[in-house]
Structure formats: C-alpha cells, structure tokens
BAZARO-218602 format. One record per residue (C-alpha): y, x, z. Coordinates in steps of 0.25 Angstrom, whole numbers, padded with zeros to 4 digits, always signed. Layout:
N
YXZ ...
REM end
This chain:
526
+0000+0000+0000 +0010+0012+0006 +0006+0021-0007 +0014+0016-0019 +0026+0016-0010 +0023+0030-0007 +0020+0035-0019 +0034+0027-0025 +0041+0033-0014 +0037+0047-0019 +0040+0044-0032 +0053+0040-0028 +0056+0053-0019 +0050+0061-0030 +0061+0055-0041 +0072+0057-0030 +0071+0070-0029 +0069+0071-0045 +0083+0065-0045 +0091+0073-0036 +0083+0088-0039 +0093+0091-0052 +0093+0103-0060 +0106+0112-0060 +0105+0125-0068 +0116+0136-0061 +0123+0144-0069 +0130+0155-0059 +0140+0165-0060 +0135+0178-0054 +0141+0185-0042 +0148+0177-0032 +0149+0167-0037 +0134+0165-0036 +0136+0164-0021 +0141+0150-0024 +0134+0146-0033 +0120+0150-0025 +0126+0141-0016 +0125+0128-0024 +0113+0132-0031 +0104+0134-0017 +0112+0121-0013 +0106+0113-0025 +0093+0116-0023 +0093+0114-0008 +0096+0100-0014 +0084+0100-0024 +0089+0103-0036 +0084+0113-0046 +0092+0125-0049 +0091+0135-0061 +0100+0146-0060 +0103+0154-0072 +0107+0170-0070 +0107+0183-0078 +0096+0193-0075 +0108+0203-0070 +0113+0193-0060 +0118+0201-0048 +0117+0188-0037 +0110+0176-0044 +0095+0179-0041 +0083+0176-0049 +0075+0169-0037 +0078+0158-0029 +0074+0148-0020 +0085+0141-0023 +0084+0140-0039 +0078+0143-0051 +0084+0156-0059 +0086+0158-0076 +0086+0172-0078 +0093+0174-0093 +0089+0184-0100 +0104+0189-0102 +0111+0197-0093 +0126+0193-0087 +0130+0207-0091 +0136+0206-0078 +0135+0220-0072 +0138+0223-0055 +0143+0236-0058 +0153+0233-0070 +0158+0221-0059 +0158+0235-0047 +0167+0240-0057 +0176+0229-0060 +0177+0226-0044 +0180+0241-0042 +0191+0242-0054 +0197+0229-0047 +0198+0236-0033 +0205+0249-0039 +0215+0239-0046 +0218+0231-0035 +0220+0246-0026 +0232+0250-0036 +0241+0240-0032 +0246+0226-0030 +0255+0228-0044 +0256+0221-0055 +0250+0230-0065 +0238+0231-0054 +0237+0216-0054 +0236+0216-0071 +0224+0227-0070 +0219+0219-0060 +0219+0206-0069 +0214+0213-0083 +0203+0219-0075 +0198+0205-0070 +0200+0200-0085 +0191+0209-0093 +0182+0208-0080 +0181+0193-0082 +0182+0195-0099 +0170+0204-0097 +0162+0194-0088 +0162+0182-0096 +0160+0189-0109 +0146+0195-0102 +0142+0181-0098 +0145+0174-0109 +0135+0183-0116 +0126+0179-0107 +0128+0165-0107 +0128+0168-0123 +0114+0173-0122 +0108+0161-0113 +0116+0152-0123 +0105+0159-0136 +0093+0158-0126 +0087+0146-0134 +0074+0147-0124 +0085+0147-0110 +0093+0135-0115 +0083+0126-0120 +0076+0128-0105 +0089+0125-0098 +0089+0114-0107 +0075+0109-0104 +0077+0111-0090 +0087+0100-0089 +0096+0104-0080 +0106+0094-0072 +0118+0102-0074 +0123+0117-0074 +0129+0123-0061 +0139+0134-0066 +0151+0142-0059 +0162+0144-0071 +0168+0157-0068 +0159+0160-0081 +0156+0149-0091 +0141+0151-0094 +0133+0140-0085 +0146+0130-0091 +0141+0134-0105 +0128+0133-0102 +0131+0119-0096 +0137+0115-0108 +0127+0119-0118 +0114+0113-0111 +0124+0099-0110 +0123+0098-0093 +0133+0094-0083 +0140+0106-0077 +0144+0109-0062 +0152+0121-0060 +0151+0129-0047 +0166+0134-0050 +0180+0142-0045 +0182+0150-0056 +0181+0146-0072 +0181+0157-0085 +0195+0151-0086 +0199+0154-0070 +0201+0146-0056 +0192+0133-0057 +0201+0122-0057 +0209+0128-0067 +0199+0124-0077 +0198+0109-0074 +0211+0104-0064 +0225+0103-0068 +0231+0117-0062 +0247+0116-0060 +0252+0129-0059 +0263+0122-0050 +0256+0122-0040 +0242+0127-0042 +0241+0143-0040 +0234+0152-0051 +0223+0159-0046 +0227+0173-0043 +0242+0169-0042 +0242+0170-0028 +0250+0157-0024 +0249+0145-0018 +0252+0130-0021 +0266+0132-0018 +0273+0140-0028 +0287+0142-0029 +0291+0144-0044 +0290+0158-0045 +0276+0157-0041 +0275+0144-0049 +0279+0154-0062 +0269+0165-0058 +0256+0154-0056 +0262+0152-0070 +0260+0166-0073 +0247+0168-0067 +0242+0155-0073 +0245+0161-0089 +0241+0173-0086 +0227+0168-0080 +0226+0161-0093 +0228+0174-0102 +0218+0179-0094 +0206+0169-0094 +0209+0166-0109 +0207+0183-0109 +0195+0180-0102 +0187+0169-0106 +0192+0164-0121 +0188+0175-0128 +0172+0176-0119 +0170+0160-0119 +0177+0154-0130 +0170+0161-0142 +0156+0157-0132 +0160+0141-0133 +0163+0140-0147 +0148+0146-0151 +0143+0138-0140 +0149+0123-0138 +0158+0122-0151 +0173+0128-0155 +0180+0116-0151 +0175+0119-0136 +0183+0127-0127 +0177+0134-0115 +0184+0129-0104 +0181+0114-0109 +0166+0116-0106 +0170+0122-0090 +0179+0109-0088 +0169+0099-0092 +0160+0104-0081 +0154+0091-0073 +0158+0097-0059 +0167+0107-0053 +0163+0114-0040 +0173+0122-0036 +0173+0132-0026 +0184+0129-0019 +0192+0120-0011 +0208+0116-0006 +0206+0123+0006 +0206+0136-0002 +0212+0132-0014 +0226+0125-0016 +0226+0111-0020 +0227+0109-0033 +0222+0097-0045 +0208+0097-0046 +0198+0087-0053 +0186+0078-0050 +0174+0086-0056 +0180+0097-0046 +0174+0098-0034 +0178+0107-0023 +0164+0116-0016 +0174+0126-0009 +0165+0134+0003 +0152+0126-0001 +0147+0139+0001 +0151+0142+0015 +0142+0136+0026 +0141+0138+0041 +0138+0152+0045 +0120+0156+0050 +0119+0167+0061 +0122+0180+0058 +0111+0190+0058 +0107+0196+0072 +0113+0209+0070 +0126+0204+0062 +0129+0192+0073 +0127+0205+0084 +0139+0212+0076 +0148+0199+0076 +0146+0196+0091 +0150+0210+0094 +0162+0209+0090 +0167+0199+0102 +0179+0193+0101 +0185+0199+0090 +0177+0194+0080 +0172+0200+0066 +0179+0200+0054 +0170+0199+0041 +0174+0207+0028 +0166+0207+0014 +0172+0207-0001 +0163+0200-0008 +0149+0202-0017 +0158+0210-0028 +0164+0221-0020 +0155+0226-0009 +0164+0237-0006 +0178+0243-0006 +0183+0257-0011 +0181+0265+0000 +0196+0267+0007 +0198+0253+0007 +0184+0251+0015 +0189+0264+0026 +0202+0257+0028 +0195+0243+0029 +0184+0250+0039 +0196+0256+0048 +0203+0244+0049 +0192+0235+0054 +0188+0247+0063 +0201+0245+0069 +0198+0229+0073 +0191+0225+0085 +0182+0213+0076 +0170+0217+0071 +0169+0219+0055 +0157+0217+0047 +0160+0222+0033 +0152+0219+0019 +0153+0233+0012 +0143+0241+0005 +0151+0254+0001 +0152+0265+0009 +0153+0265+0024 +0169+0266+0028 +0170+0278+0037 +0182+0271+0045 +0171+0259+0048 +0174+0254+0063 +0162+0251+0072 +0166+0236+0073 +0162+0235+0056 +0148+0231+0051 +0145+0235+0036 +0137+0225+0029 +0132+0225+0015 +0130+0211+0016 +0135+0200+0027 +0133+0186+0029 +0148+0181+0025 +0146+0167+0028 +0139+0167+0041 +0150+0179+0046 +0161+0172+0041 +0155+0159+0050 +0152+0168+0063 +0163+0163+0074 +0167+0178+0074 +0172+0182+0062 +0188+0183+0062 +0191+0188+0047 +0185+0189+0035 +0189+0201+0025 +0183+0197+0012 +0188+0199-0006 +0191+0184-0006 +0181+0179-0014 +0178+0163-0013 +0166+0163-0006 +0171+0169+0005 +0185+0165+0006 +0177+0150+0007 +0169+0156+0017 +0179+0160+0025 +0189+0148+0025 +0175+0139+0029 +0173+0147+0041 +0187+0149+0045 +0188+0166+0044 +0201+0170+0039 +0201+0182+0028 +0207+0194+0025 +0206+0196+0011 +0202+0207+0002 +0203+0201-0013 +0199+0208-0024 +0197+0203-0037 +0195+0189-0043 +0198+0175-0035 +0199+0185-0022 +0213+0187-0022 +0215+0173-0023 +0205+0168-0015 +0210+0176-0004 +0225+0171-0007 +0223+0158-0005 +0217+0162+0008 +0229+0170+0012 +0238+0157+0007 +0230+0148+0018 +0233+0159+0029 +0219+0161+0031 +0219+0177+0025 +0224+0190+0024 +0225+0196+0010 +0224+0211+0007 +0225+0219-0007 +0216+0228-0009 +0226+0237-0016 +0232+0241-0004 +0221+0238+0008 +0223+0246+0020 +0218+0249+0034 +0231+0245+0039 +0232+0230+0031 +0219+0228+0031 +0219+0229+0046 +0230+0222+0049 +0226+0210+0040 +0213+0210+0047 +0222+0207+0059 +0231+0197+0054 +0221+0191+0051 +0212+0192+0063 +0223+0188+0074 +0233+0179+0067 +0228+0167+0070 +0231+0159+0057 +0222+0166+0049 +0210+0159+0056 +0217+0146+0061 +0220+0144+0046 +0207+0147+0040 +0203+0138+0051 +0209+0127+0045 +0206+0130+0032 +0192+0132+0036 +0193+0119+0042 +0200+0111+0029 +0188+0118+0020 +0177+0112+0029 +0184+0098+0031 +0175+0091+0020 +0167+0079+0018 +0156+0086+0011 +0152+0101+0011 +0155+0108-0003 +0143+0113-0005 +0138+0096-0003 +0149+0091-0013 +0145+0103-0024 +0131+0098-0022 +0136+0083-0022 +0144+0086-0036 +0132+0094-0043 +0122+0083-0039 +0132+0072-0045 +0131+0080-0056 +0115+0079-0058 +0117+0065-0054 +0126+0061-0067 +0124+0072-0076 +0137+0076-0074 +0151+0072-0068 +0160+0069-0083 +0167+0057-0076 +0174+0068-0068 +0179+0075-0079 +0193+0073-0086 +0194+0077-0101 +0205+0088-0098 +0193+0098-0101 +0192+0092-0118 +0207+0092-0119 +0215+0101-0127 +0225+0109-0118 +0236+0100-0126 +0227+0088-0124 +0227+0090-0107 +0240+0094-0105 +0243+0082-0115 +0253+0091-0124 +0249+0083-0136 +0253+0071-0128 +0266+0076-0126 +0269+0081-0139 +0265+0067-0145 +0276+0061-0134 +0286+0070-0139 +0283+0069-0153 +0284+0053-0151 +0300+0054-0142 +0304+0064-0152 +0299+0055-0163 +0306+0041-0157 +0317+0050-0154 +0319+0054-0169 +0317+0040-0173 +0328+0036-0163 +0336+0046-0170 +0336+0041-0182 +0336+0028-0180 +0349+0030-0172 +0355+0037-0186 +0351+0027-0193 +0359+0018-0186 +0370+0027-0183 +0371+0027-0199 +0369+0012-0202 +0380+0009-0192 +0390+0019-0195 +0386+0023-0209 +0391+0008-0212 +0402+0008-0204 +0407+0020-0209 +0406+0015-0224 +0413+0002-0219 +0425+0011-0216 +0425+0016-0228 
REM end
C-alpha cells in the first residue's frame, strides 16, 4: 500500500535535485583574481551544481584537481609567464623609487599600457586556439552548460559565452575597457571620479576639469590597448558590424566586487548586482604556535603586514628601514616576506612565507594592517574593522588605497620615498589616533549591515539565471545603440534641423508679406 507513495516520493526528490543541480562552465582569470572566483566556484557546488572550470596548462593558481569542480586542461598555453610578470613588478618599483614627477608618472603609465597591450594579445591567442578546437567546442556544446561564469578583465569566457549562444554571469571589477560600471551605467564626470584620479564625489571645478583629463586620456589609453587585440578577433569571429564591447554589455548579470561602503555613489543598473567582501567570513583559530605569538604580544596588539600574491618581497633597503621601524614598536609584527632576512629585524617580528590573512585580520588583537591595497584585502579589512596603512603599487592599489584614505580609515605612503622615519611615524598615527579604528568601525559596520550575505545574493542571482535562462528583462538596449544613438545626437540634430527649418520658413513667410504689403504701398505712391 506504502510503496508507490515511496517510490513517487523518490522520484519526486530524484527530479528536485535534477532541477536545482545546474551546470556552469567557469571561465577564470588567473592570479588573483582567481582567489575570487574559487570562491564562488567552491560556493556553487557546496550547493549541487556542476562545475567545469577551464585553465591553460601554465596556470600559475588554478589547479588541475579539485573536489570542488571538474577541470578542462586546453592544449594551448596562456603565454603568461611569472617571471616576465617578476620583471614587470620589478620595473614598476624602480619607476615608482624616481620620484612622484610628472614625467615618473608618464613611465609609470606606458609601462602598464604595453604590460596590458602584451596580456591581451597573448590570451587572445589563446582563446583563438580553443575557438579552432573543432573537437573542444563541439563537447562544450554537448555538455549543455546553463551559463558561463567569467570575470571580464579579459574577454575570452565573454567570447566563449557568445559563440556556444549561453547566458552570461560575470564575476567582474575590472573590463578590457577599464573600471566595471563604466562599461554598462551612466558615468557623469561631474560627480563620478575616474579611477586613478584620486578625487572624491565633491570636486570643485579645477578638479572637475582634471576628471575630465584623466577621463580622455584613459580612453586613449584602452582604445591603445584593446581595439587593435580585440577588434580584429570579433570581426573574424561574430561579424563586422559587431563591436566588442557590445558582447560585454549584453551580459545576463553583473557581479561586482564592490559596494557604496567602498565605492562613491554613483548611477548604477538593474543587472548589477553588488557582491562586495563576499569573500570575507569570520575568522577560524589560529595555528598553535602562531595564536602563542599574538598572545604575547599583551596589550599592544599585532599589526599584520603582506603585499600581496604579486610581490613577495621589496628591494632590500626599503625592507631594513621597514624591519628597523617595527623594531622600534612595542606591537608584535608578523610579516609576509620571502626575500632576504633584514638585518635590522626586531625580536618583536615573525617572518612568514605564507600567513593566514583573514583569520589574523579577525583575531581581537591585531591593531594595523600594512598591505599593496589590492581589493581583497582592503575588503577584508573594512569587514573586520582594522585600519590600514597603505603601500600601493601598481594597478587599482593606489586607488584602492585612496579611497581608504578619503574615509579616514588609512594612512597612505609612496614608495618613492618610504623611509624608516615615515614609515614609522605612519604606523603611529595610525595605531594611536583613534579615528582611524572608530572610523573603519563604522564603516565596517555600514559593510555588514545587510539583509543578505553577498556571497547568498551572488549565489541567489547566478541560480535565477539557471532558472530563466538568463536575466534579458534586465537589460536596456544602451548596449546595441550607436554612440550618437544613446547620447540621442541624431535626435538633437533632427530637432535642430526641424527649429531652424520653421524658423527659415518663418523668415520667409514674413518677406513675403513684408513685400505684398509695402511693395504695394510703395507702387500706390508712385
């Protein structure tokens, strides 16, 4: 009697969890920005779903096997090599050490151009090759994904996207064509800072001319970048009428890592939505020996310093003058730093070639964070309430760490001219005036004040896009309008056409009755 409800109850549980177990191939960008996405991919399949991830046989961070998802090893490198990258970071830092002048600042700028040029050149060769892999893209076809998970710093998992025809979900805060939003939202200058600029939302209208600057200048700089590497790849590949940045905007969904506690506010749109520190979650114990180290350092409190997965060490004078002035602080200091051993290294520092940043930056005593300003950590950071000092370097870092600094929650230093002296003495503004940590307390409040967790509403916004096949009905037609078509130019150009028309007809309608009346009086008088 019980059996055939069993056995329809089965089949019922059976079907449910065929419904809610989706596909998604991953697309990731190497480096750190892999940390993110490894983030989402474990996420979704804590949640059932199946992932693919796909990664060049020279990927420095994705690895081959996973419990988390299934891998696609192409048969194509990236081209991407560490060491060139060592090099590039190397260059950067001998750049930055000339000066803060404006000539420094132009090197600074073209190095990071060809740097970029370079990059996307190398993985659209790449992608080129996995495009005329007959055998590869008829499996991702047969394996009948429910959309593509990309991060759009680089446009190969777009592209990919595109050509096997799924919805798109992008894991995104950077584009080829710059900052996120600037791709897809209405950006005023007037009031919406370029990146880099180093301004607020309240510019006066010097600073309003220079956002202006920076804004043309940008522009030069990613048309440098990407038109020449990406233009030529979509005309062979989706048609010549189709521009690149059209296949970015008509993503389903817009993940962005990033939110108004760290960002200003600015225009935004309803396929955006905001995932910042989804990432960050409460701190685990420390290992034994590590939680000894913090303990001892009583009431002062440990301050926790690491620049990043790029650079993993410093040229060697800045690390002794960075050594001496921690030697002279009564905190404890353990250090991320794989070069040589400082000489001027206090008894109070622990160098690590590895440290857990997230559950150090959540221990109750750490004071101060030294980090390079990248975004995971900055995030990390403002979610457990440590104010930073701030040692950016190259890429968003100086204006990660600006923004920061414009909250009142850090203390910035050049590299160019880093010292024992400032360096100290920023460590101590930092670690006894108290606004710095009421302030990022605030703001690490405002951050965690939410009705969902990010990483629930990212996983919320890729699922609705399994559910519907895609998310259209939130995406406006700006992205297949003409650059005269959206700002409406043509629109206004008709108008004009039409007043200066009716006002020429006007014209002459008035002469011609200026004439029938006066011609005739005149000929009366004669």
């Amino acid at each position: 009697m019980y059996r055939p409800t069993f056995v329809v109850l089965a089949a019922l549980l059976c079907s449910a969890a065929l419904v809610n177990g989706g596909k998604v191939l991953v697309f990731p960008v190497d480096g750190s920005h892999w940390i993110n996405m490894n983030v989402l991919v474990e996420e979704l399949n804590s949640r059932g779903h199946e992932v693919t991830v796909i990664r060049p046989p020279d990927a420095w961070f994705i690895r081959q096997d996973s419990p988390h998802y299934k891998s696609i090893t192409l048969n194509v490198a990236s081209g991407l090599d560490k060491d060139n990258l060592d090099e590039y970071v190397t260059r950067t830092l001998a750049l930055r050490r000339r000066g803060a002048s404006f000539w420094t600042r132009m090197a600074l700028d073209i190095e990071m151009v060809n740097e970029l040029h370079a990059l996307h050149r190398l993985l659209l060769v790449m992608t080129e090759e996995v495009f005329a892999d007959d055998k590869l893209m008829q499996s991702l076809r047969d394996a009948k994904y429910d959309l593509v998970l990309t991060d759009p710093t680089y446009g190969g998992g777009v592209f990919l996207a595109h050509r096997l025809g799924l919805p798109l979900v992008l894991n995104v805060r950077w584009t080829v064509q710059g900052e996120g939003h600037q791709a897809i939202a209405p950006t005023p200058l007037s009031y919406v800072p370029m990146p880099w600029s180093e301004l607020t939302d309240k510019m006066t209208f010097t600073e309003r001319v220079q956002n202006m600057l920076i804004y043309f200048l940008t522009s030069f700089q990613f048309w440098y970048v990407t038109d020449p590497n990406y233009t030529p790849f979509v005309h062979r590949h989706f048609g010549p009428d189709v521009h690149y940045m059209e296949l970015f905007q008509s993503a389903d969904i817009w993940l962005m890592r990033n939110d108004f506690t760290f960002e200003w506010p600015r225009p935004t749109m309803p396929n955006i939505v905001y995932m910042s520190g989804f990432q960050c979650k409460p701190a685990k114990p420390l290992p034994k020996e590590l939680e000894d180290f913090v303990q001892s350092s009583g009431e002062h409190g440990v301050i926790v310093m690491t620049l990043g997965t790029l650079v993993e060490k410093l040229p060697e004078d800045i690390t002794e003058d960075i050594a001496a002035a921690f030697a002279q602080l009564p905190q404890k200091v353990i250090w991320r730093h794989k070069g040589k051993r400082p000489s001027t290294l206090g008894n109070n520092t622990l160098m690590m070639e590895w440290l857990p940043q997230n559950d150090l930056l959540g221990h109750p005593k750490t004071r101060v964070f030294v980090a390079h300003g990248g975004a995971n950590g900055m995030q990390e950071a403002i979610y457990h309430g440590v104010p930073v000092v701030g040692l950016p370097l190259m890429f968003d870092q100086p204006y990660n760490v600006f923004r920061m600094k414009a909250r009142g929650v850090a203390k910035a230093l050049d590299l160019a001219t880093v010292n024992k002296d400032n360096f100290l003495e920023a460590l101590k503004e930092v670690l006894y005036q108290p606004s710095y940590r009421e302030k990022m307390k605030v703001l690490s409040s405002l951050h965690r004040d939410q009705p969902m967790k990010p990483l629930d509403r990212a996983m919320f916004w890729i699922e609705f896009v399994m559910r519907h096949k895609g998310a259209a009905h939130l995406r406006t037609e700006s992205y297949k309008m003409s650059t005269i078509q959206y700002h409406s130019i043509d629109v206004a150009a008709f108008l004009l056409a039409v007043v200066l028309f009716i006002f020429a007809v006007l014209i002459a309608a008035v002469k011609f009755v200026w004439r029938r009346l006066f011609g005739q009086n005149k000929r009366k008088k004669e």
